[in-house]
C-alpha positions as CSV (number, residue, x, y, z in Angstrom):
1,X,-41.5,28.1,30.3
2,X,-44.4,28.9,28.4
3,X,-44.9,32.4,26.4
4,X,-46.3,35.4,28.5
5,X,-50.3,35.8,27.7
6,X,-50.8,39.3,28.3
7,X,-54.4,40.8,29.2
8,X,-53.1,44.5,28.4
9,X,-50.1,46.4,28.7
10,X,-49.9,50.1,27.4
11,X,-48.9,53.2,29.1
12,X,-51.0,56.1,29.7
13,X,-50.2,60.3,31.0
14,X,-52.0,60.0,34.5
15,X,-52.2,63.1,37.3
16,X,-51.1,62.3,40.5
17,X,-51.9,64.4,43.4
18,X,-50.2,64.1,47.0
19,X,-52.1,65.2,49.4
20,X,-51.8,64.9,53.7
21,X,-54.1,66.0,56.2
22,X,-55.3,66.1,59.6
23,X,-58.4,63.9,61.0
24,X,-59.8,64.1,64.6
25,X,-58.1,60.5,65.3
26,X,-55.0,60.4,62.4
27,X,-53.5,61.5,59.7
28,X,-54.0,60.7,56.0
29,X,-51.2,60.5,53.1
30,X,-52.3,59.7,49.9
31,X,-51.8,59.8,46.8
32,X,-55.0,60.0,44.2
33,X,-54.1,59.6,40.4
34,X,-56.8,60.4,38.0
35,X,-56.5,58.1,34.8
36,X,-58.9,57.4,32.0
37,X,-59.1,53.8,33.3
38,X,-61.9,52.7,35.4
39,X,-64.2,54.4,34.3
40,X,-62.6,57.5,35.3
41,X,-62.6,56.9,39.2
42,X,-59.6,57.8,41.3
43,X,-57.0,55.5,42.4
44,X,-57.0,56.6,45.8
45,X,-53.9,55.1,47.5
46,X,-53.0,55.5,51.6
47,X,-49.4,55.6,51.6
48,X,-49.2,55.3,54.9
49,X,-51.6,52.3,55.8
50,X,-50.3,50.6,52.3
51,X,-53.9,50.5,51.2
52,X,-56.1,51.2,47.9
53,X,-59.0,51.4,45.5
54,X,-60.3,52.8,42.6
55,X,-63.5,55.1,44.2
56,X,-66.0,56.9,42.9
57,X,-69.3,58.5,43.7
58,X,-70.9,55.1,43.9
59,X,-68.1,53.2,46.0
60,X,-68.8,56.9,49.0
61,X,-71.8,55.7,49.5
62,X,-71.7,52.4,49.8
63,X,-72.0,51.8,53.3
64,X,-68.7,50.0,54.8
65,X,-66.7,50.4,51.5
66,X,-64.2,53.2,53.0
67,X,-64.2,51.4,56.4
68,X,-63.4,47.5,54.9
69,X,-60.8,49.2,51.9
70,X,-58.5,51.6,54.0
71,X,-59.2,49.6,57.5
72,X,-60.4,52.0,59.1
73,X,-62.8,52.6,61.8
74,X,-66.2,54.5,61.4
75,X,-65.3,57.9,62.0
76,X,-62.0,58.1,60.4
77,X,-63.7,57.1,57.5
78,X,-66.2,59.5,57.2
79,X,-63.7,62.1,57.7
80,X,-62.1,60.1,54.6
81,X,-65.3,60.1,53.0
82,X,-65.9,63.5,53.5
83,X,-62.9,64.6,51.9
84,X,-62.8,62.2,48.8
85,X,-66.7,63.8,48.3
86,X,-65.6,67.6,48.4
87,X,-61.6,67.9,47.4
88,X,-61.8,64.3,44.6
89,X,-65.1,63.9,43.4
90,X,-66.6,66.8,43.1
């Protein structure tokens, strides 16, 4: 077996919020950690669905982005998107 070739590896102190709420259609577990990676986007994670992404400002407005990421349909996600603009991103 050949040796390891590692791109990175360290450790970093990350905040991790849990957070659960109430849609029209479903409810939403996640879990967002902020990091110094990526530019400083969120790792938003749906604990529930088993989905992620790092989002930011840009990636909210990018028409279809919540929808395709987190699988959801159109009005879930804006309630999604909605929240990621006011309680995340803000």
């Amino acid at each position: 077996m050949s040796e390891r070739f590692y791109l990175y590896d360290d450790s970093e102190e990350t905040k991790t919020r849990f957070v659960s709420f109430m849609g029209e259609n479903q409810r939403f577990d996640l879990a967002i950690t902020k990091t110094d990676r990526h530019y400083g986007k969120p790792l938003v994670l749906d604990i529930q669905g088993g989905r992620f992404a790092i989002i930011g400002r840009d990636d909210i407005d990018e028409p279809g982005y919540i929808e395709h990421v987190f699988s959801l349909n159109e009005e879930d996600a804006q309630e999604l998107r909605e929240f990621l603009a006011e309680e995340v991103l803000s």
